[in-house]
C-alpha positions in Angstrom: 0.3 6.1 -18.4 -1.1 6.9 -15.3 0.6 4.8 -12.9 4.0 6.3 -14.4 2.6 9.6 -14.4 1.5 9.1 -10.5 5.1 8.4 -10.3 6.5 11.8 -10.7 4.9 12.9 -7.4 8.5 11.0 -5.9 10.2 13.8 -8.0 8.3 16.2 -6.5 7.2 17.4 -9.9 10.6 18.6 -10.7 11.4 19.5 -14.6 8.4 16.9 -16.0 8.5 17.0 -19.5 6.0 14.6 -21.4 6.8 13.8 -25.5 4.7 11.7 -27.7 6.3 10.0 -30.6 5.1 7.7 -33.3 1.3 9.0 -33.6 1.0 8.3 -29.9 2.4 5.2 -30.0 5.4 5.8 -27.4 5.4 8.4 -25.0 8.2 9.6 -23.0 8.2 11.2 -19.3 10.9 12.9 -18.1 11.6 14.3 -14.7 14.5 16.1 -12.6 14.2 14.5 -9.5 16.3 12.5 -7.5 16.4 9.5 -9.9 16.2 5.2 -9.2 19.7 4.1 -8.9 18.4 0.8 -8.9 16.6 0.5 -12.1 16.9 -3.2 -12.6 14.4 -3.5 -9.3 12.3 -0.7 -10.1 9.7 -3.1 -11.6 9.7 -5.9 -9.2 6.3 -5.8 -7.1 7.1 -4.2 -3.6 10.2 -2.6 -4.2 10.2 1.2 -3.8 12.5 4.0 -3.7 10.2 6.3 -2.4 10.1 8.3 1.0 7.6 10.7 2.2 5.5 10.9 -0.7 3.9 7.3 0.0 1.8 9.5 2.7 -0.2 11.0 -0.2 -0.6 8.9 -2.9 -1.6 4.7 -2.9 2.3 3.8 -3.2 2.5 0.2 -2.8 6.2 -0.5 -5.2 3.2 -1.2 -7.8 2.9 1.5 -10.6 5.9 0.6 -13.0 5.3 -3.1 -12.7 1.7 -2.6 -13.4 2.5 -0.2 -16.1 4.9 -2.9 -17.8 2.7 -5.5 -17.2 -0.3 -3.7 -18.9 2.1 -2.5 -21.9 3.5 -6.0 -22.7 0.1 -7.6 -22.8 -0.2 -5.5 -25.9 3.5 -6.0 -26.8 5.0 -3.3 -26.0 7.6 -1.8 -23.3 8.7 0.1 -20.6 12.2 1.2 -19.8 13.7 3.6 -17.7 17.2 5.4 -17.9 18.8 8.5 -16.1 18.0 11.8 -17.7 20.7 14.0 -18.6 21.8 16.3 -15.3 20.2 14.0 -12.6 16.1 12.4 -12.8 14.7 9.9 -14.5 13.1 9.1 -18.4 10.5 6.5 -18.6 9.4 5.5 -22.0 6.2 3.5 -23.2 6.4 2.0 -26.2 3.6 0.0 -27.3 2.9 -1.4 -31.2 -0.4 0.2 -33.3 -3.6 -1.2 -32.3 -3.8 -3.7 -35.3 -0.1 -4.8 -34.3 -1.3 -5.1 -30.4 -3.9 -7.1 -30.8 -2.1 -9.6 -32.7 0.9 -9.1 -30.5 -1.4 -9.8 -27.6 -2.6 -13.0 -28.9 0.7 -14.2 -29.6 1.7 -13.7 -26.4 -1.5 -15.9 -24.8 -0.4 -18.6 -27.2 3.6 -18.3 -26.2 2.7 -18.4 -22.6 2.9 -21.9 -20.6 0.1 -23.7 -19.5 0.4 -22.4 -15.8 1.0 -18.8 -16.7 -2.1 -19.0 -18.6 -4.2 -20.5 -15.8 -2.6 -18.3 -13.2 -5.9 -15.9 -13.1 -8.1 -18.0 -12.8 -6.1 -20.2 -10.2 -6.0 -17.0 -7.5 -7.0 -17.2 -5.1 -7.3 -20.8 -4.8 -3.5 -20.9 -5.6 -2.9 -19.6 -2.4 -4.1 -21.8 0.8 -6.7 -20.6 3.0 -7.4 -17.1 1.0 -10.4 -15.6 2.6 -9.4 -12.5 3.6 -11.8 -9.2 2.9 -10.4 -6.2 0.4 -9.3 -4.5 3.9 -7.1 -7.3 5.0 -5.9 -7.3 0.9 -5.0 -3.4 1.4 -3.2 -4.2 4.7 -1.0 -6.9 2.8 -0.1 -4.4 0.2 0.8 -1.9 3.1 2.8 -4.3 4.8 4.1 -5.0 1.6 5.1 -1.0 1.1 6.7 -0.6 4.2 8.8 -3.7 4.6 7.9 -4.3 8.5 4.9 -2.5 10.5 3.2 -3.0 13.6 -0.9 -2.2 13.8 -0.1 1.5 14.5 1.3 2.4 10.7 -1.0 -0.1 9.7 -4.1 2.4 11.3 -2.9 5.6 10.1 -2.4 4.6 6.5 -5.7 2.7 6.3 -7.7 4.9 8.7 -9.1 2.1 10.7 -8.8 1.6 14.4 -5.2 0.0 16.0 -7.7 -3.0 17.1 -8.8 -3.6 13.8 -5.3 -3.4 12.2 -3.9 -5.8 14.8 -6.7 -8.4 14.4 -6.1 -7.9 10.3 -2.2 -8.2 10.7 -3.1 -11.2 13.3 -4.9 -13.2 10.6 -2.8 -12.6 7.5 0.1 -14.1 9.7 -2.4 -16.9 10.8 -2.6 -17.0 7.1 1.3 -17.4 6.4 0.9 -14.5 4.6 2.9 -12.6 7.2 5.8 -13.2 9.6 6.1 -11.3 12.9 10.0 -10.4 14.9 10.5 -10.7 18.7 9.1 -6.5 18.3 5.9 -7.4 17.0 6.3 -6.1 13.4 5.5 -7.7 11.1 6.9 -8.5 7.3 5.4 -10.2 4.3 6.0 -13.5 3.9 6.9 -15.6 0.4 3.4 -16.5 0.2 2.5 -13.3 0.9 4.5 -11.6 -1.8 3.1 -14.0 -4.5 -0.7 -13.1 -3.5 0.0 -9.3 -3.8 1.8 -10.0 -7.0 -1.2 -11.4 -7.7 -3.8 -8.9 -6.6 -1.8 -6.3 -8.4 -1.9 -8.5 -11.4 -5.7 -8.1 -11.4 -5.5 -4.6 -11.3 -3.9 -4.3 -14.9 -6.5 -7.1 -16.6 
């Protein structure tokens, strides 16, 4: 709930109206801001719509993914639609808490082998992975912004430029990052699948 409510500060607020249904068991936000026209990618780790309003709130392309990750654990869902006269409607729907828990379990059990194992394989799934929670929040900033250079880096974290290029410099050591003939850099594959990752770990 929170990461969808954190969500509405992209609508700037506009005509939120929050229902609960079902004895709490599905709630629905509405809002009458500009909308996601692409809803299919609105859960995909990384990918934002969002503009100025990344200055003042964490904003990585995380919250809906997290949200639906969190909800389906307990098998549930999350799906978004446009609201009638412009916005969006997101709606959580997740089972009682008898029904999630055995919904839960079920799912463990359906999962493959790998998916199971994937939590307790990070980070050693991913070569090389010791890099500090600064250098993890500059991956998810350089995952937010889709190409930086140690400057955007600086201001969003407030560390110094040094630090943010020596940080940049070693998550591209890494392979975790990619850099143009400007000096920006871009997340990598790699690096996509370790924030995926970290985020992950947010939601457990």
């Amino acid at each position: 709930m929170r990461e969808v409510v954190e969500n509405l500060v992209h609508a700037e607020y506009k005509g939120v109206v929050i229902s609960i249904f079902d004895g709490g068991c599905s709630v629905r936000v509405s809002d009458k801001g500009p909308g996601i026209e692409q809803k299919e990618r609105a859960f995909e780790f990384g990918f934002t719509s969002a503009t100025s309003a990344t200055r003042d709130i964490r904003g990585v392309g995380a919250g809906l993914g997290m949200a639906r990750a969190a909800v389906q654990r307990v098998g549930g869902t999350v799906t978004i639609e446009d609201n009638m006269g412009g916005g969006t409607v997101t709606t959580i729907s997740a089972p009682r808490s008898d029904e999630a828990e055995e919904a839960g379990s079920q799912a463990r059990l359906s999962e493959p082998r790998e998916s199971q194992e994937s939590h307790r394989r990070y980070p050693d799934a991913v070569p090389r992975m010791e890099i500090s929670d600064r250098q993890e929040k500059v991956l998810l900033s350089v995952l937010e912004y889709g190409e930086v250079g140690p400057s955007t880096v600086a201001d969003r974290l407030e560390i110094s430029v040094s630090t943010a290029y020596r940080d940049l410099s070693l998550l591209q050591e890494q392979g975790l990052l990619h850099g143009d003939e400007t000096g920006k850099r871009m997340i990598s594959p790699l690096g996509k699948d370790l924030a995926a990752a970290i985020i992950q770990n947010w939601v457990q």
